[in-house]
C-alpha positions in Angstrom: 27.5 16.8 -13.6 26.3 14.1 -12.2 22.7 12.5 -13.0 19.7 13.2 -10.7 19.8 16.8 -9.9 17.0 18.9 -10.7 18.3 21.7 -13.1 15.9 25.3 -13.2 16.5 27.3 -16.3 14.8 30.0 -14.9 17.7 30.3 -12.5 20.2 30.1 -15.1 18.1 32.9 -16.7 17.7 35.2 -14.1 21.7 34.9 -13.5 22.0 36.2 -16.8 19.7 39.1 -16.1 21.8 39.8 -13.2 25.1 40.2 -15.4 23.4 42.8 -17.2 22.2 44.7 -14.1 24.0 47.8 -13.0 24.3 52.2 -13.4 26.4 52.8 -16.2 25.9 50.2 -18.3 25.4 50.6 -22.0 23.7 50.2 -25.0 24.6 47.0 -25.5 22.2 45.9 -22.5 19.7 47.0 -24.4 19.9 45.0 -27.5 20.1 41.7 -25.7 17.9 39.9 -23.2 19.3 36.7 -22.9 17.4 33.6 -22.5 19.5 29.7 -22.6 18.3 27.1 -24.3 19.3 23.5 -22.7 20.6 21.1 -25.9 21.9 18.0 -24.0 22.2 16.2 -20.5 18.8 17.1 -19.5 15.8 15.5 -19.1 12.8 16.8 -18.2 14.4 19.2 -16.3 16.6 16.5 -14.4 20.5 16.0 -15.2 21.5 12.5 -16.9 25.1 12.6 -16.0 25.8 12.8 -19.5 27.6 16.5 -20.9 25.4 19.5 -20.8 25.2 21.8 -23.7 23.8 25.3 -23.3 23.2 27.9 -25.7 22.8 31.2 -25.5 21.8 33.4 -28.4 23.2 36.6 -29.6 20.9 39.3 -30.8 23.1 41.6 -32.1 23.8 40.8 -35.7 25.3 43.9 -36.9 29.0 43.0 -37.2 29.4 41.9 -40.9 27.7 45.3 -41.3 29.8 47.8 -39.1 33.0 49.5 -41.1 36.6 48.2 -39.9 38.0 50.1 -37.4 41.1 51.5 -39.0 42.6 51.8 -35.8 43.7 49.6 -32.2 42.0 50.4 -29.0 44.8 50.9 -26.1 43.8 48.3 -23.9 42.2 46.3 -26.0 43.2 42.8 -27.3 42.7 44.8 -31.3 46.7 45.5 -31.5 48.6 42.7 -29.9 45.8 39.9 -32.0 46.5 41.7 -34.9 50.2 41.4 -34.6 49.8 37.8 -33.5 47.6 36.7 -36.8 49.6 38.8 -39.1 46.3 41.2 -40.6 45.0 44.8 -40.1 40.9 43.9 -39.2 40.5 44.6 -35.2 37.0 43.3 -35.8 38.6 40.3 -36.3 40.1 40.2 -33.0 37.3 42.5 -31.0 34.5 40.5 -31.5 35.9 37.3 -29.9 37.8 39.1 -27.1 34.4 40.8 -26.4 33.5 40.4 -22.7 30.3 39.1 -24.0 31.8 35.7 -24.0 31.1 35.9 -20.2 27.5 35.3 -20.7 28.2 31.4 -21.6 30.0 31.7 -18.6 27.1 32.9 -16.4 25.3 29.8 -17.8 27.4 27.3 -17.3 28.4 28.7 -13.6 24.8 28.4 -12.6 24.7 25.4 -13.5 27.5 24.6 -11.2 25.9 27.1 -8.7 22.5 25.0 -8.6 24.9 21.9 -7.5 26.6 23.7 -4.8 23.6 24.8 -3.2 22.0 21.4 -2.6 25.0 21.2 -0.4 24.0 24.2 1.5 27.5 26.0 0.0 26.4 29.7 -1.1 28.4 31.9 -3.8 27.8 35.5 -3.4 29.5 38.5 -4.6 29.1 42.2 -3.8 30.5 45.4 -5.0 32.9 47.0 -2.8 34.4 49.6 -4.5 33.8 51.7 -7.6 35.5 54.5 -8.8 37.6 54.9 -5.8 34.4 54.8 -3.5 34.3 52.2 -1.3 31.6 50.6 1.0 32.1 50.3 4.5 34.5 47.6 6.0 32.4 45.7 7.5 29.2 45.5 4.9 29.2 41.8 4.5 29.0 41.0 7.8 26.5 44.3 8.8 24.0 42.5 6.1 23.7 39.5 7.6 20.5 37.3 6.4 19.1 40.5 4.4 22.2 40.6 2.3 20.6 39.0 -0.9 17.4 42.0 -0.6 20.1 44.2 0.2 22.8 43.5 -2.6 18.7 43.1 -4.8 17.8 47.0 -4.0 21.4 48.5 -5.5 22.3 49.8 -8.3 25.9 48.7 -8.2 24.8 45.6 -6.4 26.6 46.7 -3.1 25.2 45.8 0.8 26.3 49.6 1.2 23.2 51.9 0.5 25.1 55.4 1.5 28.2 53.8 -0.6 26.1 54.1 -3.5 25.6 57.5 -4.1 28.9 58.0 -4.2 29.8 55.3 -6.5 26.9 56.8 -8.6 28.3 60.4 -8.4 31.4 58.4 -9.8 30.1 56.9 -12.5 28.1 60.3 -13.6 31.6 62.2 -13.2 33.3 59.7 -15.7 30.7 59.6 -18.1 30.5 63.7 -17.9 34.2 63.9 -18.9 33.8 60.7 -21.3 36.1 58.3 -19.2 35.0 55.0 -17.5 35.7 53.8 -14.1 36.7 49.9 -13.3 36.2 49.0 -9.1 36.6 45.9 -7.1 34.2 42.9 -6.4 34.4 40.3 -2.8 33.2 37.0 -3.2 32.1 34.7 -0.4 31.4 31.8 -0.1 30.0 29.4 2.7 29.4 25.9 3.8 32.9 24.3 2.0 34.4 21.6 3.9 38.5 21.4 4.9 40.1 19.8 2.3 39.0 20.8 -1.0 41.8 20.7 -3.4 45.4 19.7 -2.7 48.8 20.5 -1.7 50.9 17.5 -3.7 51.1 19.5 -7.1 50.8 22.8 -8.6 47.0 22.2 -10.1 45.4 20.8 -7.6 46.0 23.9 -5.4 42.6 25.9 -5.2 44.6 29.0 -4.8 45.9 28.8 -8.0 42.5 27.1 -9.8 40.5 30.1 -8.5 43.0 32.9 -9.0 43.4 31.7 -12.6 39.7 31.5 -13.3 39.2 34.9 -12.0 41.6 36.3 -13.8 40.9 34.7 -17.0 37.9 37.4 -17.1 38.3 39.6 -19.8 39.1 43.4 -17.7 40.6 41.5 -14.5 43.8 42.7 -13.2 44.2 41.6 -9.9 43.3 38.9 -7.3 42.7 38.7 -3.7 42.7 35.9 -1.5 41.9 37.0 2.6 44.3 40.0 3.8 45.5 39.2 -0.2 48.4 42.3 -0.6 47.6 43.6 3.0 49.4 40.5 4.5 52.6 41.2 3.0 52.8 44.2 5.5 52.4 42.5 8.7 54.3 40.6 11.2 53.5 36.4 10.9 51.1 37.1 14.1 49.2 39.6 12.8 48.3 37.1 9.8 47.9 34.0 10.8 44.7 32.1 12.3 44.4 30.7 15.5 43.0 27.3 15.7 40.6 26.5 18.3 37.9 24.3 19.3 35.0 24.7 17.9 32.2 25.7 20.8 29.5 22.6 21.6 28.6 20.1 18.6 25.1 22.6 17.7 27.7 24.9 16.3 27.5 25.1 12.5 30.6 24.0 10.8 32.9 20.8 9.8 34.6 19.0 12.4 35.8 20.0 15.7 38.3 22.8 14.9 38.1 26.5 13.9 40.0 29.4 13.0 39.4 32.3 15.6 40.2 34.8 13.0 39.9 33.9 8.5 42.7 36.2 7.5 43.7 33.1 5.0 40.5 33.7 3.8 39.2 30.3 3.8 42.5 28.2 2.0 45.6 27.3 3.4 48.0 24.5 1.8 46.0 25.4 -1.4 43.3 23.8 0.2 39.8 24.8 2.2 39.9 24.9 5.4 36.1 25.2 6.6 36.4 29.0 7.1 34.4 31.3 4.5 36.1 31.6 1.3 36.9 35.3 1.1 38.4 36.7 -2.5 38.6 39.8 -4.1 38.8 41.0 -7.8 40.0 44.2 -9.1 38.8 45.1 -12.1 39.9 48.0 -14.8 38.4 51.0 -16.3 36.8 49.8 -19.5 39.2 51.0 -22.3 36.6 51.9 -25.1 36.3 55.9 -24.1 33.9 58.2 -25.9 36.6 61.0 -25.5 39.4 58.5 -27.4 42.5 57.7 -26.4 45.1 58.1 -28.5 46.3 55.8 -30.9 47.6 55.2 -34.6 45.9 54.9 -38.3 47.2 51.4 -39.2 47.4 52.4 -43.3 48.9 55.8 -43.0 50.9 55.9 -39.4 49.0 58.8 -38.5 48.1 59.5 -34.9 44.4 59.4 -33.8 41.7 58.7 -31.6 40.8 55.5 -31.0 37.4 54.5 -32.7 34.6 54.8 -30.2 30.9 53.0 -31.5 29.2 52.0 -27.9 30.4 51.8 -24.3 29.8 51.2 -20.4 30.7 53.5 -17.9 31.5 51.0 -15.5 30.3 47.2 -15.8 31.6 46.5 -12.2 28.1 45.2 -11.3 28.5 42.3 -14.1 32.2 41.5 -13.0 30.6 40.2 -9.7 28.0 38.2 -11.3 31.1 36.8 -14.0 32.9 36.1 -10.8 30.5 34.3 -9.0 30.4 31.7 -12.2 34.0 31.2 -12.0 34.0 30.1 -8.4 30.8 27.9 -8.9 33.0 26.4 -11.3 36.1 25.8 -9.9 34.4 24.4 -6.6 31.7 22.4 -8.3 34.7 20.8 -9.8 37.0 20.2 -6.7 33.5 19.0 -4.6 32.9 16.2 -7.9 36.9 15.3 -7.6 36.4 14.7 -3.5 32.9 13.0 -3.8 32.3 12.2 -7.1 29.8 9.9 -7.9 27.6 9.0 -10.6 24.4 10.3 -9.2 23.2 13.3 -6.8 22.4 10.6 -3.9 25.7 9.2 -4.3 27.9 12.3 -3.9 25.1 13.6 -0.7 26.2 10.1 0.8 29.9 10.9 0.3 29.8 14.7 1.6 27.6 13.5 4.9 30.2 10.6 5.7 32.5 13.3 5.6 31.0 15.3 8.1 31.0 12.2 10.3 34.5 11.2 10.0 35.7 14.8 10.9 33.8 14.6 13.7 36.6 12.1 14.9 39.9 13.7 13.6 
């Protein structure tokens, strides 16, 4: 990060409030109420430019306590890390593979986040499905400004209020039967400039950066980028965007050209192309059931069902929040790689020269 930006760990706070918002969360999110604590790269609330540490501390200290499960979890890591490290302790393997690695995460992304914004580039991510109910097709752009008070005022943090009952009457069916329900999250986000990331090798590609940071979410199965799947089934001009000059110079955006449509969803080449960035995650039912899937005693061979202790329903909510990290992450990054300088002042200068010379191309 580079030095002179003023850091607010009441932001990164409330972000990790937000992660444990949402109906159908468990009991977990009642044991913890995480707070970070800043150990380096800050002073007096203003980044050095030197590494920043942040810790965030876990309540629940249980484990050494709890039996061993005797048994894997389908769709857990417990089996296939067990195999891997040669022993019979899923504990051993649960623990670290625990989504609630996602809270350092959180922190770190709004971090990230807080840089992004004093570029006027916003990271937001909504609910759009749960359970097999979705929100209407256009909710984003219905929102508008009130999208944050909106997306504030739901339960599954969704810009769809008549969505939600139904995601709710989702959530109450699963829990009834003891099953869970996964959903899908959009993120968007605005104000990026053309040309973030690269087309001359395989990493610099954003595509790929952002696609593997989503996925690398414990519970993700499934990425989105524009149309995503949904362009696979069209004809080449049903797909892609028509460029076109931007209308008079008071119009927000970079540069002179637009797209008339954003079915790329904001990249092309593996780069940005000025357009909102438009993703999507899918993410799975949580595996841990009440009702127990079936599995195997690891001593005797036996068949049982898999150990149940605590559980969400759904923890769709979070994934958006997780998500939102990711991005700040990987675009904080690709923004420090295209005007990288040792100070805040110095990477404003290089983002508003930019803005200049596209102006002329």
């Amino acid at each position: 990060m580079p030095a002179g930006l003023s850091l607010s760990t009441e932001r990164i706070d409330q972000e990790l409030a937000r992660r444990q918002l949402g109906y159908g969360r468990g009991g977990r999110m009642k044991i913890e109420t995480d707070r970070v604590e800043i150990l380096s790269g800050l002073k007096q609330g203003v980044t050095l430019g030197s590494p920043i540490a942040v810790l965030v501390k876990n309540k629940d200290h249980v484990i050494d306590k709890l039996p061993i499960p005797g048994d894997p979890r389908p769709g857990h890591a417990d089996l296939a890390g067990c195999q891997k490290f040669g022993h019979r302790d899923p504990r051993a393997i649960l623990e670290r593979a625990s989504a609630r690695e996602t809270a350092a995460r959180v922190a770190c992304g709004s971090v990230a986040r807080q840089l992004l914004e004093v570029l006027d580039v916003e990271v937001f991510a909504h609910s759009v499905e749960v359970g097999g109910v979705c929100v209407r097709a256009d909710a984003y752009g219905a929102a508008g400004e009130a999208r944050h008070e909106i997306r504030a005022a739901s339960d599954f943090l969704s810009l769809d209020p008549e969505a939600d009952e139904g995601m709710r009457a989702a959530v109450d069916g699963a829990k009834q039967d003891g099953d869970t329900v996964g959903g899908v999250v959009e993120i968007v986000v605005r104000g990026l400039p053309p040309g973030l990331g690269g087309y001359s090798s395989a990493g610099q590609r954003l595509t790929g950066r952002l696609a593997g940071a989503l996925m690398s979410i414990p519970a993700m199965k499934g990425v989105e980028i524009g149309l995503g799947f949904e362009a696979a089934r069209r004809r080449g001009s049903a797909v892609h965007d028509p460029i076109e000059l931007r209308a008079g110079a008071q119009t927000p955006g970079w540069g002179r050209f637009q797209r008339r449509t954003n079915h790329a969803g904001g990249l092309e080449g593996g780069m940005t192309n000025g357009e909102a960035l438009c993703l999507r995650l899918a993410m799975k039912p949580i595996p841990t059931l009440r009702k127990g899937l079936d599995s195997v005693d690891f001593e005797s061979g036996q068949p049982v069902h898999a150990t149940w202790q605590r559980s969400d329903i759904t923890a769709l909510p979070a994934a958006g929040v997780v998500g939102e990290a990711m991005v700040a992450l990987v675009l904080a990054d690709a923004v420090l790689a295209k005007f990288g300088g040792d100070s805040l002042d110095q990477v404003r200068r290089a983002w508003e020269s930019y803005r200049t010379d596209l102006d002329q191309i």
